[in-house]
C-alpha positions as CSV (number, residue, x, y, z in Angstrom):
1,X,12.2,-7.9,-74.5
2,X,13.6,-8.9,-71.5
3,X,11.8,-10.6,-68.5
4,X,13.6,-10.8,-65.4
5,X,11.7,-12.7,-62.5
6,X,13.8,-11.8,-58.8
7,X,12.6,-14.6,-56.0
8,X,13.2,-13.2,-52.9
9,X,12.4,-14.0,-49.1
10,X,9.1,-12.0,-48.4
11,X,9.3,-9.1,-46.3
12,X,11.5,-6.2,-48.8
13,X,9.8,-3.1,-48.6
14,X,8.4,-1.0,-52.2
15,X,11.5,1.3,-51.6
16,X,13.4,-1.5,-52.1
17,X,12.2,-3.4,-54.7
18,X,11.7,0.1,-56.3
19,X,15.6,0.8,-56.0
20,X,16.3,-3.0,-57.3
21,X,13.8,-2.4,-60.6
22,X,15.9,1.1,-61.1
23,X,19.8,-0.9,-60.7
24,X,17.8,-3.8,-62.7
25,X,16.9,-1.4,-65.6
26,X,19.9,0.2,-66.0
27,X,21.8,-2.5,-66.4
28,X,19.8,-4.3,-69.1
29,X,20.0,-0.8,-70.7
30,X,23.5,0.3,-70.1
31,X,25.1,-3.3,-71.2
32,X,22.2,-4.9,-73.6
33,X,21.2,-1.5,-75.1
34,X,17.8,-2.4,-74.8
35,X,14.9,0.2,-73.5
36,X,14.1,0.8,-70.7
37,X,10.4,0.3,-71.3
38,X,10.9,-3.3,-72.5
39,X,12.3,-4.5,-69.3
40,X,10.1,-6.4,-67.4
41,X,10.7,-7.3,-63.5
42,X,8.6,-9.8,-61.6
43,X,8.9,-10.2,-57.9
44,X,8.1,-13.6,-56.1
45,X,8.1,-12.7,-52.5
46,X,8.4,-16.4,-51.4
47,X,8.0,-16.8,-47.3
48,X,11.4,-17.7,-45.7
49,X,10.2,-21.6,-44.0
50,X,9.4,-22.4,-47.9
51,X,13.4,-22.1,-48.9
52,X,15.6,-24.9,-48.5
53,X,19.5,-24.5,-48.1
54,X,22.3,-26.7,-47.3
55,X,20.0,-29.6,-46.7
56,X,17.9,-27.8,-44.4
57,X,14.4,-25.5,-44.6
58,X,15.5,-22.1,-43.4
59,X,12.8,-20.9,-41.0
């Protein structure tokens, strides 16, 4: 069963974390042949001054 966990600056809308749980799915199905309804996806909306890149918070 996989679990897939997507950390992600806050701020995507449900449309879009809808269409990335869709892409997400299909590929564990399409290459892994597992089903669809053991995929798991976990978002971690993670505000953006928290993220730290090339030495420096981004903010």
């Amino acid at each position: 069963m996989p679990f897939v966990e997507v950390k992600l600056y806050e701020g995507r809308s449900q449309e879009q974390k809808q269409a990335l749980v869709d892409r997400i799915t299909e590929a564990f199905v399409e290459i892994s042949g597992t089903p669809k309804e053991h995929v798991w996806i976990v978002f971690r909306d993670v505000p953006r001054d928290q993220w730290g890149m090339g030495g420096k918070l981004q903010g």
